[in-house]
C-alpha positions as CSV (number, residue, x, y, z in Angstrom):
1,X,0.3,-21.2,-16.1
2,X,1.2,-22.4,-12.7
3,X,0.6,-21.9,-9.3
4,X,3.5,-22.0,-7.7
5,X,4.3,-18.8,-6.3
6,X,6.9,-16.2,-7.2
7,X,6.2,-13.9,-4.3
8,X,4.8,-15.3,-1.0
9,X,4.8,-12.7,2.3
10,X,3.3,-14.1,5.8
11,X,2.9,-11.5,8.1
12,X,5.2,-8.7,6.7
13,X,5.7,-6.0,8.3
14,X,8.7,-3.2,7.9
15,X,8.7,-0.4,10.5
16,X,11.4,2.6,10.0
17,X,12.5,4.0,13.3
18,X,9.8,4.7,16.4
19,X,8.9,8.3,14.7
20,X,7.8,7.5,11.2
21,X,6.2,4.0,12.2
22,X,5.2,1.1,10.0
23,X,5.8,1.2,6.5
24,X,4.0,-2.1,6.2
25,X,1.8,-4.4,8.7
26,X,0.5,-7.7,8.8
27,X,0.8,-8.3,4.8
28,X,0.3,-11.5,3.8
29,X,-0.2,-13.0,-0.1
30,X,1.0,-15.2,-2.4
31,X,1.5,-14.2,-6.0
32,X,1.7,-16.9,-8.8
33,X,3.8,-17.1,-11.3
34,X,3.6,-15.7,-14.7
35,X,1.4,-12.9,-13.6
36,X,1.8,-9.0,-14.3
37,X,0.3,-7.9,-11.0
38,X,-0.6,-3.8,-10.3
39,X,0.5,-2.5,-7.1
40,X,-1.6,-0.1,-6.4
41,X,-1.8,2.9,-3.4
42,X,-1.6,6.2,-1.8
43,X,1.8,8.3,-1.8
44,X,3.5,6.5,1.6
45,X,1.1,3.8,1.6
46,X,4.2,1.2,1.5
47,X,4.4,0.4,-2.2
48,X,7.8,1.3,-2.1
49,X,8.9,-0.2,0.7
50,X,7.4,-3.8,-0.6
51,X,8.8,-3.8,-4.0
52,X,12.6,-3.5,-2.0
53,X,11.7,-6.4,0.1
54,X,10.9,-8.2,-3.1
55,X,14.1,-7.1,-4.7
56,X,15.9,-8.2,-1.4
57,X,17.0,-4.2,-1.2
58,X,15.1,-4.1,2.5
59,X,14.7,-6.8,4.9
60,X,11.7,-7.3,7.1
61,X,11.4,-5.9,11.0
62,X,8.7,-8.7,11.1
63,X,7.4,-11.5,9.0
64,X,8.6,-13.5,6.0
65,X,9.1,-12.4,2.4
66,X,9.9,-15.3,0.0
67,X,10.9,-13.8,-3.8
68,X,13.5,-15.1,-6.0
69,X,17.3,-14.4,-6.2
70,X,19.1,-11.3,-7.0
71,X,20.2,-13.1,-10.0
72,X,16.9,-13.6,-11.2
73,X,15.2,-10.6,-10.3
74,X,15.5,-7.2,-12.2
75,X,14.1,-4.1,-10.2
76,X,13.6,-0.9,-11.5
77,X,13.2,1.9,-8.9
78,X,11.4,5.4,-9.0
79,X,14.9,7.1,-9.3
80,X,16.2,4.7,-12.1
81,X,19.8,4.9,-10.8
82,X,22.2,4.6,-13.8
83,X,25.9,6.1,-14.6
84,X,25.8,9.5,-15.6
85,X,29.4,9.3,-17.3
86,X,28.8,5.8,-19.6
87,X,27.1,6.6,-23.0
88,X,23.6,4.3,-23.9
89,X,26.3,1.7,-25.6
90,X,28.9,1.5,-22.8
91,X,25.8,1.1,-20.5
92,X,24.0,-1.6,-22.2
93,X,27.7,-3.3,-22.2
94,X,27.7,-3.5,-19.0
95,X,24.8,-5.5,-18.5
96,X,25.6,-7.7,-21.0
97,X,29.6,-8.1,-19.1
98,X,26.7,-8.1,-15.5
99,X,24.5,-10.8,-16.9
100,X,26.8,-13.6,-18.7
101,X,24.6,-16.7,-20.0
102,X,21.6,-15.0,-19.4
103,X,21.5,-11.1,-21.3
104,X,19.2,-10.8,-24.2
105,X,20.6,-8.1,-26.3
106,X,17.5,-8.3,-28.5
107,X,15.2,-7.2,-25.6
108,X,17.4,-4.5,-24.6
109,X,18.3,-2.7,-27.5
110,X,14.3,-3.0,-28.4
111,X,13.7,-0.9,-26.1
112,X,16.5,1.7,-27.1
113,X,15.9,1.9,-30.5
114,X,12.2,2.2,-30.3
115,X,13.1,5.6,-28.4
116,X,15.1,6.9,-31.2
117,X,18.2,7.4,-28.7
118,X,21.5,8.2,-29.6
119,X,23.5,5.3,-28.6
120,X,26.6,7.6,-27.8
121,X,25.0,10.4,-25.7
122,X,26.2,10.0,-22.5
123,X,23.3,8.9,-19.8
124,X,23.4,12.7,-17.6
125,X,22.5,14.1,-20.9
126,X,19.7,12.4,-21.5
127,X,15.9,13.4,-20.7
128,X,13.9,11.5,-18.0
129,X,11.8,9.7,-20.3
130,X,15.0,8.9,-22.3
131,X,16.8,7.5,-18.7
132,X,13.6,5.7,-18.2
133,X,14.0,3.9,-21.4
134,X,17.8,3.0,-20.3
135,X,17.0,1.6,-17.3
136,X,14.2,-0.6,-18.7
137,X,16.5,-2.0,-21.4
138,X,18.9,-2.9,-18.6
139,X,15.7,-4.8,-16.5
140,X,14.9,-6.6,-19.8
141,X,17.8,-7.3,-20.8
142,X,18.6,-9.3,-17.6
143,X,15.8,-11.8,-18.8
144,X,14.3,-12.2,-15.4
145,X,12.5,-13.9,-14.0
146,X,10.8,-11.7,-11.5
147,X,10.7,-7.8,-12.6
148,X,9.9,-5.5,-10.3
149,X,8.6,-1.7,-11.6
150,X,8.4,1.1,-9.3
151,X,6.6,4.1,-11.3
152,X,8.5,3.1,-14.1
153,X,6.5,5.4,-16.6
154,X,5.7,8.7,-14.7
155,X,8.3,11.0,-16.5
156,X,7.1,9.6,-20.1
157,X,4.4,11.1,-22.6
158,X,1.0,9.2,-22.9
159,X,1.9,7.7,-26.3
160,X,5.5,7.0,-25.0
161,X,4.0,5.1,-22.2
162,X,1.1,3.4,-24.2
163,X,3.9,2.0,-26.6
164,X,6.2,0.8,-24.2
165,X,3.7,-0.8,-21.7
166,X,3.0,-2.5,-25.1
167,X,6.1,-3.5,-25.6
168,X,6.8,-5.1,-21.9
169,X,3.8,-6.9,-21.8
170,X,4.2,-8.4,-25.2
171,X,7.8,-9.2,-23.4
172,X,6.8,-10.5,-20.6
173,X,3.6,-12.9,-21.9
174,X,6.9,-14.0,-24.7
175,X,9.1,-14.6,-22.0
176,X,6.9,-15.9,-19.1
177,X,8.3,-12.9,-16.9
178,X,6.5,-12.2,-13.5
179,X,5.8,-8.3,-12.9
180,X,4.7,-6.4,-10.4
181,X,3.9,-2.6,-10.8
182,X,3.0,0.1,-9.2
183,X,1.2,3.3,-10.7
184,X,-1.0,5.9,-10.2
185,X,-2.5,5.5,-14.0
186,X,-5.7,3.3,-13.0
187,X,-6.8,3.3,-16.5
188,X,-3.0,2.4,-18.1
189,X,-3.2,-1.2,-15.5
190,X,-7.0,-2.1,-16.8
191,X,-5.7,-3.5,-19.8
192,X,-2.1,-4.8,-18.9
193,X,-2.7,-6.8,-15.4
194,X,-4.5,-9.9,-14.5
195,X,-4.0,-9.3,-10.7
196,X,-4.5,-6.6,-8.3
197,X,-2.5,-5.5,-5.0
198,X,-3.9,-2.5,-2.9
199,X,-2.3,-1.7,-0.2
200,X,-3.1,1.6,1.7
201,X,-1.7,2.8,5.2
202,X,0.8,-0.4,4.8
203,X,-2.0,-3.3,4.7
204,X,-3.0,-5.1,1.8
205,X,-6.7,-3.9,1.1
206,X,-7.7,-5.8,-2.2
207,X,-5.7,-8.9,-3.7
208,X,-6.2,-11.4,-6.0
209,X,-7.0,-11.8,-9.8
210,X,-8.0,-8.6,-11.0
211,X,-11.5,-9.9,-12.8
212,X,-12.2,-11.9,-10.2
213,X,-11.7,-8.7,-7.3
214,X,-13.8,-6.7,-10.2
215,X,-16.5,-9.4,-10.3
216,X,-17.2,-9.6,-6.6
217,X,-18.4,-5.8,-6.7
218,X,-21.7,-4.5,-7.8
219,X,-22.3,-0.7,-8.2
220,X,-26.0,-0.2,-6.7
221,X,-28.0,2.7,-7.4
222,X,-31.4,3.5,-5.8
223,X,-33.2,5.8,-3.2
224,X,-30.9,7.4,-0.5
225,X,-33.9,6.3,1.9
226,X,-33.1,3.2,0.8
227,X,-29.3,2.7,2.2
228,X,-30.6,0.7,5.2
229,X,-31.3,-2.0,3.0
230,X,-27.7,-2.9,2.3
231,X,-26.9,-3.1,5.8
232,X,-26.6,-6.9,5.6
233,X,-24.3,-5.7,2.9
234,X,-20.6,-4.6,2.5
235,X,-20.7,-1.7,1.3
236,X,-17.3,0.0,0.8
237,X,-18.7,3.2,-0.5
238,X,-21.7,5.2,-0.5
239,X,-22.7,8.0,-2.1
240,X,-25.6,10.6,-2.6
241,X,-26.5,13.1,-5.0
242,X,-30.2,14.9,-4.5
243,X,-32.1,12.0,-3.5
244,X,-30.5,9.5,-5.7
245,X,-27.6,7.2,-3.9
246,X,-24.9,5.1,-5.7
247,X,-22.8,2.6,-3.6
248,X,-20.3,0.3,-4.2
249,X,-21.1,-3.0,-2.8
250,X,-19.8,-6.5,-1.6
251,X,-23.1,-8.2,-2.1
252,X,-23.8,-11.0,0.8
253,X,-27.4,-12.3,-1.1
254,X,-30.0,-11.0,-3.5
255,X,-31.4,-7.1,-3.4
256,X,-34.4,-5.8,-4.2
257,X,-34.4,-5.2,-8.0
258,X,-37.5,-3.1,-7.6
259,X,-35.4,-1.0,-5.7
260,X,-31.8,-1.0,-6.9
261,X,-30.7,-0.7,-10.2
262,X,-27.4,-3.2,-9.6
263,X,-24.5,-2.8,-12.3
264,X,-20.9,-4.2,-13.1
265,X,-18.5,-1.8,-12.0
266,X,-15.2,-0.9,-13.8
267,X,-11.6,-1.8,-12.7
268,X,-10.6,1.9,-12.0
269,X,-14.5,2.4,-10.1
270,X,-13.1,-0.6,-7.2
271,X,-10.3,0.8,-7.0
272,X,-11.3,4.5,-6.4
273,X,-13.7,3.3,-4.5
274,X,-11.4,1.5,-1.7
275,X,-8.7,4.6,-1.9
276,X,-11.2,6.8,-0.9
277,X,-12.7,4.6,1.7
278,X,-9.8,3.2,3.9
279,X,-12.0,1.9,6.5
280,X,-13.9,-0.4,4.1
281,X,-13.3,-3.9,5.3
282,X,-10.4,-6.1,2.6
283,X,-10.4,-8.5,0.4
284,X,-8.2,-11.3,-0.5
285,X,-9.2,-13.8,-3.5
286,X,-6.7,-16.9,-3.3
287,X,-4.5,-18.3,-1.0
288,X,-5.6,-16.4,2.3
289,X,-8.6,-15.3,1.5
290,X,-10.8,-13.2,3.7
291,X,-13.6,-11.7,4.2
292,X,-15.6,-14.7,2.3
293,X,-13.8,-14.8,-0.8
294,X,-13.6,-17.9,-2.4
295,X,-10.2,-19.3,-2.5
């Protein structure tokens, strides 16, 4: 793998007219290469908006956005815009006719196939799940270099979505295909991504190689009398139940084990964790760091 990066933002920031504000603020990152990277947020918190800027569909009110060319870049967005009038066939065609020297009609028709879709029926007569499968096969079939997934799986069943998150990350790993994706299935990104964006009221919140972000949280239970003692502590969330308290913790030194039973959290448990504590302080691993992560 290298380092180099296939995404780098410096001080990012996208604002949409004086009433509805920043989408995004002060984002800054770099994301290497050859990483599948889960973008992770709130409804409105400025997923969106970042993919576009990647994709080069937005450009910045503020900042810098580096990402690769159009040409290399295949973007799949929450609406999955296709023509309603071109059957599966014509429209897998089209890429290829799109794309020349660089579509993969392997990839593409993968994807089709393993849906079981009628390669005549036209697109508007086909289900959600069955569009989703249409645009993905298009965004493989380009053989980017960069791929860029919006929801890309919310309209799908839960073995549907198993099997073709299967089949994209056996893709990309093949292929050496940079992805980032957003969702709202914590559980679903556990197992597929090796690095972690959060970003929540438009500023990054967590970044950096998911085991790594993972690894520099401990889930503390004790005493609730005892919450004073993590005050030298960041602790992004607390809470108690009777007189037992459980926090989730950025630990600055040793604790009392007498005291606190300390645990490894899950990826899902961080994530929660900083969603329903916006005010807890971020975290970058990398490039940037802050908050005394180790670069």
């Amino acid at each position: 793998m290298t380092d180099h990066p296939v995404i780098e933002a410096s001080l990012l920031g996208v604002r949409y007219g004086r009433r509805r504000g920043w989408a995004l603020r002060d984002c800054s990152f770099r994301l290497p290469a050859r990483r599948v990277c889960a973008l992770v947020g709130h409804n409105g918190a400025g997923k969106s908006t970042l993919l576009a800027l990647a994709a080069g569909l937005l450009r910045p009110t503020e900042g810098t956005i580096d990402a690769p060319p159009r040409e290399e870049t295949a973007y799949v967005g929450q609406d999955k815009p296709l023509y309603p009038q071109l059957t599966v066939d014509e429209t897998l065609r089209m890429g290829r006719e799109l794309n020349p020297g660089r579509w993969d009609a392997k990839s593409a028709e993968r994807i089709v196939e393993e849906g079981a879709l009628d390669r005549t029926a036209k697109v508007r007569t086909l289900s959600g799940g069955q569009r989703t499968r249409v645009a993905l096969a298009l965004a493989l079939g380009k053989r980017p270099g960069l791929l860029l997934l919006d929801e890309p799986m919310a309209d799908l069943d839960p073995l549907a979505r198993h099997r073709l998150m299967g089949t994209l990350m056996a893709d990309a790993a093949e292929n050496g295909t940079s992805v980032v994706m957003s969702s709202h299935i914590l559980t679903e990104l556990e197992g597929a991504c090796d690095h972690l964006l959060l970003v929540d009221g438009g500023r990054i919140r967590l970044f950096g190689p998911a085991d790594e972000v993972v690894a520099a949280h401990r889930l503390l239970t004790g005493p609730a009398t005892a919450l004073t003692d993590l005050a030298a502590h960041t602790v992004v969330e607390s809470r108690t139940a009777g007189r037992q308290l459980t926090a989730l913790a950025r630990l600055r030194g040793p604790v009392d084990t007498d005291t606190w039973h300390t645990a490894h959290p899950s990826l899902e448990e961080v994530l929660l964790a900083h969603l329903r504590s916006p005010e807890a302080p971020a975290l970058t691993i990398g490039p940037l760091a802050t908050e005394g992560a180790q670069a």
